[in-house]
C-alpha positions as CSV (number, residue, x, y, z in Angstrom):
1,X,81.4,38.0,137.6
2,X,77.6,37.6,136.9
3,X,77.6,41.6,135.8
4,X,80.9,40.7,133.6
5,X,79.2,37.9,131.8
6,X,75.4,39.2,131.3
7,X,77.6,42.3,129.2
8,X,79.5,39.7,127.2
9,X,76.4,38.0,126.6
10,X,75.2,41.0,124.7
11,X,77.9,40.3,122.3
12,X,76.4,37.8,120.4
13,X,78.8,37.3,118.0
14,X,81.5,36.4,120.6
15,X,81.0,34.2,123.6
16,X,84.0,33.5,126.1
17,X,83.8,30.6,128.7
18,X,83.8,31.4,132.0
19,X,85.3,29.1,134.5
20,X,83.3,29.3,137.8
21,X,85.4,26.6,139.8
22,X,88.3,27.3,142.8
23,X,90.8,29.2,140.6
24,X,88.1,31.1,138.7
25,X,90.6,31.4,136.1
26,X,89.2,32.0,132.3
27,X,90.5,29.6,129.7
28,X,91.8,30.9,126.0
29,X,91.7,28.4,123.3
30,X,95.3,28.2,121.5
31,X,95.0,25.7,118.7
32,X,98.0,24.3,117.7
33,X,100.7,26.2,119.3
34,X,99.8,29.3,117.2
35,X,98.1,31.9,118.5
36,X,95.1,32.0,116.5
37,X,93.3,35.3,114.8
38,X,90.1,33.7,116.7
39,X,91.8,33.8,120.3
40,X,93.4,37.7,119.7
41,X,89.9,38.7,118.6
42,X,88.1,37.2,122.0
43,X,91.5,38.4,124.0
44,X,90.8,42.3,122.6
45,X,87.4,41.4,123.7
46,X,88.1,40.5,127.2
47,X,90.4,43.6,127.4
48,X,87.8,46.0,126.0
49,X,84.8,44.4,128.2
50,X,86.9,44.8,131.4
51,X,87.4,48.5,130.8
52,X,83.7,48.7,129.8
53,X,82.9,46.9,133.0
54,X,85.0,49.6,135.3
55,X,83.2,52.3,133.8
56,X,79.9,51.2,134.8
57,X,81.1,50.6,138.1
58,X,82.6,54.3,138.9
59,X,79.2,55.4,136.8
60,X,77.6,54.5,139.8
61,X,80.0,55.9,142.2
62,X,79.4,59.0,144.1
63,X,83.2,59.9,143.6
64,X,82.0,59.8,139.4
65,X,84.3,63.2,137.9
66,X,81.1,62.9,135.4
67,X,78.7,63.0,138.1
68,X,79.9,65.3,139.9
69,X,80.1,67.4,136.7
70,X,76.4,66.5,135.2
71,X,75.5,67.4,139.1
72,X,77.1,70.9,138.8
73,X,75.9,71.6,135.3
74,X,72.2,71.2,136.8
75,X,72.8,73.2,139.6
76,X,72.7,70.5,142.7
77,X,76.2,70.4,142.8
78,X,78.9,72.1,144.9
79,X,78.1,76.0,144.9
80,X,80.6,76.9,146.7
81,X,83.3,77.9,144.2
82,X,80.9,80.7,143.0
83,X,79.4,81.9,145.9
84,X,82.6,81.5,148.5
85,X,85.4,80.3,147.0
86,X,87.2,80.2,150.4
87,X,84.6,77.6,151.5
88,X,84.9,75.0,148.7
89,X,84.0,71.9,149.8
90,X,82.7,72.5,152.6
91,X,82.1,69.1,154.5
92,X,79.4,68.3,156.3
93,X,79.1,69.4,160.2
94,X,81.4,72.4,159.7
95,X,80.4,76.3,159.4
96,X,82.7,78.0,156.7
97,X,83.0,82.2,156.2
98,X,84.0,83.7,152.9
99,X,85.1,87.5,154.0
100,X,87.1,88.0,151.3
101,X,84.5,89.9,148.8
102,X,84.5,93.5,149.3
103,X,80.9,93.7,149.4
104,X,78.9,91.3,151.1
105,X,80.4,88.1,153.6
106,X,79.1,84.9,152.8
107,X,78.8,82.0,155.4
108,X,78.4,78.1,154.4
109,X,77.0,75.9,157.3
110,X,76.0,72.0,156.2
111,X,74.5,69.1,158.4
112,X,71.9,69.5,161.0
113,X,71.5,73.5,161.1
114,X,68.7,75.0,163.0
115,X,66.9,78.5,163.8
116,X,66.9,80.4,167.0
117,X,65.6,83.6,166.8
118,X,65.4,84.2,170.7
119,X,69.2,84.8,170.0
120,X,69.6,85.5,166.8
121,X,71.3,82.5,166.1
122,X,71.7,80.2,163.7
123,X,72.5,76.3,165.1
124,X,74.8,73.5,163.6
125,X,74.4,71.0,165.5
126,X,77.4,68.5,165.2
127,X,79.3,65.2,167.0
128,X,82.3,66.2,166.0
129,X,84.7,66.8,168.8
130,X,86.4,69.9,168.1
131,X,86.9,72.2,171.1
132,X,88.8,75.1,169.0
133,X,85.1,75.8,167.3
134,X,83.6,79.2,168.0
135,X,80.7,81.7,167.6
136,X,80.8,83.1,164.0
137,X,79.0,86.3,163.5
138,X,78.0,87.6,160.1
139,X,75.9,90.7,159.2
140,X,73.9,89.1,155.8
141,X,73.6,92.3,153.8
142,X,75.2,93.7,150.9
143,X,76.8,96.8,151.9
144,X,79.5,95.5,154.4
145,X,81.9,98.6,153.5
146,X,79.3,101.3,154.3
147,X,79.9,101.2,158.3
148,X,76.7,103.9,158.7
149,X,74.3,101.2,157.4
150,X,76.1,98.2,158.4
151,X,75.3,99.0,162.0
152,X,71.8,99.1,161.8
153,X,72.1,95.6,160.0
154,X,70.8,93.3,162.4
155,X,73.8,90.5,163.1
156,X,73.5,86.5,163.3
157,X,75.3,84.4,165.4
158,X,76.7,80.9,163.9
159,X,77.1,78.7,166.8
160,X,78.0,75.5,166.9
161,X,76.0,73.0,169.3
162,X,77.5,69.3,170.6
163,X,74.6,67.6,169.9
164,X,75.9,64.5,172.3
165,X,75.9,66.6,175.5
166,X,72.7,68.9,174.3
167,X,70.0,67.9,176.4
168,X,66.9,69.3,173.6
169,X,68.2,66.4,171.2
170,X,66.3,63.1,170.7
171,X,65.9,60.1,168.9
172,X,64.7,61.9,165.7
173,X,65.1,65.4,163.9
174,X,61.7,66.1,163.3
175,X,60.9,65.9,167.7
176,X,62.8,69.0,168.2
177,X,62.4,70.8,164.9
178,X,59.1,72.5,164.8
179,X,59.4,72.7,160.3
180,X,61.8,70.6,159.3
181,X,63.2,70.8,155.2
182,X,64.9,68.6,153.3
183,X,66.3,71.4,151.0
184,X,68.7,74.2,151.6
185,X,68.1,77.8,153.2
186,X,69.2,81.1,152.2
187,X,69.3,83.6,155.6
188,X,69.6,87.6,154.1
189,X,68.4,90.7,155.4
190,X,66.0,93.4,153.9
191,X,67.3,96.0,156.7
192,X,69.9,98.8,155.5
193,X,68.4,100.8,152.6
194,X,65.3,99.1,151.9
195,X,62.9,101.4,150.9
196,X,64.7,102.8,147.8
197,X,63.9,100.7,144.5
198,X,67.7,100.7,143.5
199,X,68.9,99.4,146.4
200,X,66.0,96.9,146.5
201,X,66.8,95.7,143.7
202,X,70.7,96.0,143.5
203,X,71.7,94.7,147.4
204,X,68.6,92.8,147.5
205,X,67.0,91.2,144.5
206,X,69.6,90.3,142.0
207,X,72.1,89.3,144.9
208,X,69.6,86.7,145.6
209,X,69.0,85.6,142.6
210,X,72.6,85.2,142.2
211,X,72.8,83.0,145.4
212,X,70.1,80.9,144.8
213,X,69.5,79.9,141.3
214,X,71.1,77.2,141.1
215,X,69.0,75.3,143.7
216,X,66.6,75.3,140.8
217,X,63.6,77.1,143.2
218,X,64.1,73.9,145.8
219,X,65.2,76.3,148.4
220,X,63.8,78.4,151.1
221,X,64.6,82.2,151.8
222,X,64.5,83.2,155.5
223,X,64.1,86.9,155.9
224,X,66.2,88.8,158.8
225,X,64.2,92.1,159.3
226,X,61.4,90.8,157.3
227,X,58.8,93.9,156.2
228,X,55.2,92.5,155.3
229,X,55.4,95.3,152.8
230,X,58.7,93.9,150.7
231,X,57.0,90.6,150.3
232,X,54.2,92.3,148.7
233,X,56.4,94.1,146.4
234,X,58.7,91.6,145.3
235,X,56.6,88.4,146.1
236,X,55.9,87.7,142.5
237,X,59.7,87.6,142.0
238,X,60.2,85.5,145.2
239,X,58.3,82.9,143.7
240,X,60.6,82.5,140.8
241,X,63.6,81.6,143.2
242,X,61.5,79.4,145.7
243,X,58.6,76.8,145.7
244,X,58.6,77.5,149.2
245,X,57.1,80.4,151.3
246,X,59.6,82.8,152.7
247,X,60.1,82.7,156.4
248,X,60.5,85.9,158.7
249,X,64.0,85.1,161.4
250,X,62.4,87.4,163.7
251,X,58.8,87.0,163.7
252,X,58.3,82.7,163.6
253,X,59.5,82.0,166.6
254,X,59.4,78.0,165.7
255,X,63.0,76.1,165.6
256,X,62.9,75.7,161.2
257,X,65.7,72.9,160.3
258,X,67.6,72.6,157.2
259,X,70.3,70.2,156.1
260,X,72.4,73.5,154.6
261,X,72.7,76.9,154.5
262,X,73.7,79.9,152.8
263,X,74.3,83.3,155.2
264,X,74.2,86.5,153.3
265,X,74.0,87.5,149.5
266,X,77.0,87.4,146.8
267,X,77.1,90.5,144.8
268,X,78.7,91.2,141.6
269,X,78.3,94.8,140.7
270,X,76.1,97.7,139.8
271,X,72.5,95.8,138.6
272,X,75.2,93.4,137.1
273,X,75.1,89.6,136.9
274,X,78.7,88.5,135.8
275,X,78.4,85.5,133.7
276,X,82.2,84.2,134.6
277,X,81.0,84.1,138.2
278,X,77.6,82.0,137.7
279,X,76.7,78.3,137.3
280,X,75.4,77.6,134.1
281,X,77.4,81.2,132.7
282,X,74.2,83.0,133.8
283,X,73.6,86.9,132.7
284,X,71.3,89.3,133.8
285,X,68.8,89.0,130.7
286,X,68.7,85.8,132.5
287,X,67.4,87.6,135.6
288,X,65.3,89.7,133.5
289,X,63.0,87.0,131.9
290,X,62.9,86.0,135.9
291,X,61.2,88.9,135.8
292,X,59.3,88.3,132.8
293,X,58.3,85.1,134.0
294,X,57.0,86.7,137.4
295,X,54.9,89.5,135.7
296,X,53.6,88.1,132.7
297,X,50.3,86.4,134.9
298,X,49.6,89.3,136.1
299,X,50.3,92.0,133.2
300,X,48.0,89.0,131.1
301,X,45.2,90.2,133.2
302,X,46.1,93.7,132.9
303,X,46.5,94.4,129.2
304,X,44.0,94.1,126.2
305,X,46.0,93.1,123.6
306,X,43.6,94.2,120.5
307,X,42.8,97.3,122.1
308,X,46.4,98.4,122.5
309,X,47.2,97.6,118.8
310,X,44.6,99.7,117.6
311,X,45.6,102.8,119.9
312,X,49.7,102.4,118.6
313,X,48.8,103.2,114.9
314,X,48.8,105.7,112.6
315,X,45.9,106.2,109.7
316,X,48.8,104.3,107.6
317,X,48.9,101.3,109.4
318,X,52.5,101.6,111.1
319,X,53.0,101.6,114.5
320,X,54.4,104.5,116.5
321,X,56.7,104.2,119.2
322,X,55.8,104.5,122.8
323,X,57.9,106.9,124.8
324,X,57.7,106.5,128.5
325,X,58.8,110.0,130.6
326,X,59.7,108.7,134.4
327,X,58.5,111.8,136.2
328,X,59.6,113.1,139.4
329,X,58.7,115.6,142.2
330,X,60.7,117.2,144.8
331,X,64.2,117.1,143.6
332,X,66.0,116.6,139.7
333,X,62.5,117.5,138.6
334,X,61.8,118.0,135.0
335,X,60.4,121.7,135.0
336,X,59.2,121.9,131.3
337,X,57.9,118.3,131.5
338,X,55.0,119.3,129.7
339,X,56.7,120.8,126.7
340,X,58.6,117.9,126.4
341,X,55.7,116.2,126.1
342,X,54.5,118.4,123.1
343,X,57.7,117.8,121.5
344,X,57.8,114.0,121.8
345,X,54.5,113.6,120.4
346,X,55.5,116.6,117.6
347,X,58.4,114.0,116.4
348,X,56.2,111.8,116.6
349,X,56.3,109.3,119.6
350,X,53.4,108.0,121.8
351,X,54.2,109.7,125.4
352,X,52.9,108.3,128.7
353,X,54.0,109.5,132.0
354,X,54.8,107.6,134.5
355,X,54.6,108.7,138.2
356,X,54.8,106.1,140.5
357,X,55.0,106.1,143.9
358,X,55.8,103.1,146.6
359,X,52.2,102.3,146.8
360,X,52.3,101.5,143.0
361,X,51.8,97.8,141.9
362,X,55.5,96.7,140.7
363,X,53.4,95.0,137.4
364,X,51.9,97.8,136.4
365,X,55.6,99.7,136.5
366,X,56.2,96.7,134.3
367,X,53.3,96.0,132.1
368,X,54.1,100.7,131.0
369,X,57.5,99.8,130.3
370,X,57.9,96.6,129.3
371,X,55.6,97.5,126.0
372,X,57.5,100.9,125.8
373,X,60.1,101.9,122.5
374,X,61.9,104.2,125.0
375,X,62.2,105.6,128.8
376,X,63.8,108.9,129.5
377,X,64.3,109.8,133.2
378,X,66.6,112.3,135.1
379,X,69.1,110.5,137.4
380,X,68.1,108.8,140.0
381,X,67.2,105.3,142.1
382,X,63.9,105.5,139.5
383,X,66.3,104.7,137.0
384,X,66.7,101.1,138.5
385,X,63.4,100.4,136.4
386,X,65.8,100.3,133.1
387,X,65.8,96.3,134.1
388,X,61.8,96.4,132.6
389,X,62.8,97.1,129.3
390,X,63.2,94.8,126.8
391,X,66.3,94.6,125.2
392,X,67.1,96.6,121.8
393,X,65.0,99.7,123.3
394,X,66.2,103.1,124.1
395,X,67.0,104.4,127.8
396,X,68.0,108.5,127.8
397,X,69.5,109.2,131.0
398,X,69.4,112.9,131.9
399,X,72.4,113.3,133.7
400,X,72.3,116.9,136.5
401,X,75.8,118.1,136.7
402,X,77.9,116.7,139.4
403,X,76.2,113.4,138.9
404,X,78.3,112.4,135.7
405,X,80.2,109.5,137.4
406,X,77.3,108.2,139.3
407,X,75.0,108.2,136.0
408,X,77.4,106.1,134.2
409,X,78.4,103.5,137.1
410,X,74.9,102.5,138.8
411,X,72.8,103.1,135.4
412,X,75.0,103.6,132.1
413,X,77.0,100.6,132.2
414,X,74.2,97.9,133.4
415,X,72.1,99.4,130.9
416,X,74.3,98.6,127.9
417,X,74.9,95.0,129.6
418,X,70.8,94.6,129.2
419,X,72.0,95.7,125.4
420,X,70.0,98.6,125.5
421,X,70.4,101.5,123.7
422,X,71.6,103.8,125.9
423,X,71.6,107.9,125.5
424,X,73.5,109.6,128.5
425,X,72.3,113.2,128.1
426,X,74.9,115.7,129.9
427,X,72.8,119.2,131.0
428,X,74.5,122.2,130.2
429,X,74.6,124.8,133.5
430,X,72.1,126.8,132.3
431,X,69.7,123.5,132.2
432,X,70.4,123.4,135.8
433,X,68.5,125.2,138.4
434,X,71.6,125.7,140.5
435,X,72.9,128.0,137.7
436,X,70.1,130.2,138.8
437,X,70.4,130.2,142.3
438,X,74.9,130.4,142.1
439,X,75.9,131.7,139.0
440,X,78.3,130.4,136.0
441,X,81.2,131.9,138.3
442,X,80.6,130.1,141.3
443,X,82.6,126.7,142.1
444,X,79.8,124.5,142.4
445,X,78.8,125.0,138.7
446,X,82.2,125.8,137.1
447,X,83.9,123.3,138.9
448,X,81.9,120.3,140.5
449,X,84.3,118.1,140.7
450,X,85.5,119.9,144.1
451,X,82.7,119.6,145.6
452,X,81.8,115.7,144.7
453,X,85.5,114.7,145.5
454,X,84.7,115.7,149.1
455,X,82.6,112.8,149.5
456,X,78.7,111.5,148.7
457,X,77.0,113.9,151.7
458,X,78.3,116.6,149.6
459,X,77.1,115.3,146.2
460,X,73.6,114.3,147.5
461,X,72.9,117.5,149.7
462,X,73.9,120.0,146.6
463,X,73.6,118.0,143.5
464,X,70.8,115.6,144.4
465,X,68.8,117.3,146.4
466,X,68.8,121.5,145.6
467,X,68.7,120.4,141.9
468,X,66.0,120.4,139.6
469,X,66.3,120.4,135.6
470,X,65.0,122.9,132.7
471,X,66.1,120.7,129.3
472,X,66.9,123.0,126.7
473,X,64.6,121.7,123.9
474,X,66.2,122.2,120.8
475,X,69.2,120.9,122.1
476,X,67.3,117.5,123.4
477,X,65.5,117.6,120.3
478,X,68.8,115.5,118.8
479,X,68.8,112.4,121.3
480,X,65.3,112.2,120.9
481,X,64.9,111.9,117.3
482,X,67.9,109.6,117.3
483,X,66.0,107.7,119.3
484,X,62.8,108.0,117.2
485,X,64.7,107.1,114.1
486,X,66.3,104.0,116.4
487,X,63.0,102.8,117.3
488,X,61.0,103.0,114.3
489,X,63.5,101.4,112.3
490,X,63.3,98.4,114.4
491,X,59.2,98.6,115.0
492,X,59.6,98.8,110.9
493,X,61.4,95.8,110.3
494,X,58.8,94.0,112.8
495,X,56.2,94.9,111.2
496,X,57.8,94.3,108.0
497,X,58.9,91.0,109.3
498,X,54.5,90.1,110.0
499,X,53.2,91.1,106.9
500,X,51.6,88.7,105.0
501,X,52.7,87.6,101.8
502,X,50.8,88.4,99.1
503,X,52.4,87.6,96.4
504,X,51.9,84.7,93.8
């Protein structure tokens, strides 16, 4: 009652009295028999202040559909519904798996969970009596129907431990935990086929951000098959997702305690984030000004600003566009690289070739491209660097034959989600080195499709790794003016858009 009557006394203009004694019953003034326009008014008031008052009662209650949905909308609600819908509300002291995604399995354990790499297990320690409970065993990589790689995944037990009859337990969490954190983990693996930048990228980095954004960076990654290298790599991107330095399964040996974790990555698709299946309808521009946000400290220190102005314009004053070639050696080489060069620059782009190589610094990969107008690269894991361009410029894929379907999956349709313009550029046989080494009569360049609907060892062995490409210029000459033409019209309208006014 003293909550009731402190709101009615912000009324003011209406005051009821309040009968404190051993009915507690409230008293209406009816004057006269007649139910007076007075007493109505203050009986709509009582009615309306009741309602008011349950509100702020269930505003404060953990069971609040608002709450729970003003939780969500930030992110520290339940996850589950988006990451494994099988384990939705998931209550605490249980271990849930999601196996039904075709590419990853995704395992939800909340209440006292605990490291121990010894075994390469992962502890829930629990009261609950429940004898039926057993080991779950998860594989947390990205890949789960590729049965070559999955077996040199390393695996993780999920065990659960009766924490009653468990002689390490003790008065308090922190005695048997060596780093105890009072936010959630994410377990994942940097095993299978690490080492190539598309696969880094698309079974490693944009599955975890996926998984983890949400937590808002209060989370903390622990690495199974942790490589010193990766972390160097991708550390600047690490730091987006987590406040908290990333810990390797294998090598700390120290018991680290959570009160929740997520085992293994969700995946959408090909360098895809699909809105529909985020929190907070996230994309992947949304990933890319993660990486924006990761490089821009270091590209700052990088990059002299007036410098590069003055090097990116003509004797008129406009700007020319920067065309970035992604060179390769070895296999689906560019053999006239250096006449395309002549005839970039002859249409009249800026041309820098890039050449990178696993010992180059990811930011200055990004810093080249990030500033460039347009990237052309032959098909290939290099390609996964489309996710540095801003949106609006131009990515020409050159696309060897036999690789038409994998061109247009892993690298034509995420780059139109990134709303780039994208130019798929189909060689004709006679750009194709294997036209010289086979013939025009010979199946494997009349007839591809036999050979890559035998499966991917024939696809990679003939058209990925015997092929090498000789563009035929005048026939390139048309995507690459188109995307001259592209570009400068939207550098034009930029630097339209910063002139200064001079007019009166």
């Amino acid at each position: 009652m003293v909550q009731y009557k402190r709101l009615i006394k912000k009324g003011e203009k209406h005051r009821l009295s309040v009968e404190e004694g051993g009915s507690g019953a409230s008293a209406v003034t009816v004057s006269g028999g007649v139910y007076s326009k007075t007493a109505k008014q203050k009986l709509l008031l009582t009615i309306f202040l009741s309602l008011l008052s349950c509100c702020y009662i269930f505003s404060f209650s953990s069971f609040s559909l608002l709450g729970a949905f003003s939780r969500e909308s930030k992110g520290f609600g339940p996850y589950e519904l988006f990451i494994a819908p099988l384990c939705s509300g998931t209550s605490n002291g249980t271990i849930c798996c999601d196996r039904t995604g075709s590419r990853s399995d995704v395992c939800i354990m909340k209440g006292d969970v605990r490291t121990h790499s010894a075994s390469s297990s992962v502890f829930l320690f629990t009261s609950l009596k429940n004898k039926t409970k057993i080991t779950k065993k998860i594989k947390p990589y990205t890949r789960k129907w590729e049965t070559s790689v999955m077996q040199t995944v390393q695996e993780l037990n999920l065990v659960y431990r009766d924490e009653e009859n468990n002689s390490l337990v003790v008065s308090s969490v922190n005695d048997i935990c060596d780093v105890f954190y009072n936010v959630p983990a994410v377990f994942f693996s940097t095993g299978g086929y690490t080492g190539n930048v598309y696969h880094e990228f698309n079974d490693g980095i944009i599955p975890l951000f996926i998984t983890s954004h949400h937590f808002n960076k209060k989370v903390v990654f622990v690495i199974v098959e942790y490589h010193s290298w990766w972390i160097m790599k991708y550390g600047d991107i690490v730091s987006q997702l987590s406040d908290y330095p990333p810990v390797d399964f294998n090598g700390d040996k120290r018991t680290h305690c959570f009160k929740e974790a997520i085992v293994g990555l969700k995946i959408h698709d090909e360098l895809t984030v699909e809105s529909s299946l985020m929190l907070g309808n996230k994309t992947i521009l949304d990933f890319r000004n993660v990486l924006d946000q990761a490089y821009w400290p270091r590209i700052h220190g990088l990059i002299q600003e007036e410098e590069l102005k003055a090097a990116n314009k003509t004797e008129d004053g406009f700007k020319k566009p920067i065309l970035v070639i992604l060179s390769r050696n070895g296999s689906r080489e560019i053999l006239n690289e250096s006449l395309l060069v002549e005839l970039a620059e002859e249409i009249g782009f800026i041309v820098h070739v890039l050449r990178p190589d696993k010992t180059t610094e990811l930011a200055k990969i990004y810093r080249c491209l990030n500033s460039s107008d347009v990237m052309i690269g032959v098909h290939g894991a290099a390609m996964t660097h489309l996710l540095f361009l801003k949106p609006k410029t131009v990515f020409i894929q050159i696309i060897p034959i036999g690789t038409e379907w994998a061109a247009e999956t892993y690298y034509g349709k995420p780059a139109k989600k990134m709303r780039l313009k994208y130019i798929g550029y189909k060689i004709k046989p006679k750009e194709s080195s294997l036209y010289d080494e086979y013939g025009i009569d010979d199946p494997i360049i009349r007839d591809p499709k036999s050979f890559t609907q035998k499966g991917w060892d024939y696809t990679k062995k003939i058209y990925l790794e015997r092929q090498n490409v000789k563009l035929d210029l005048k026939r390139f000459r048309k995507p690459l003016s188109r995307a001259y033409d592209f570009s400068m019209k939207r550098i034009g309208l930029v630097y339209i858009s910063h002139k200064p006014d001079v007019t009166n």
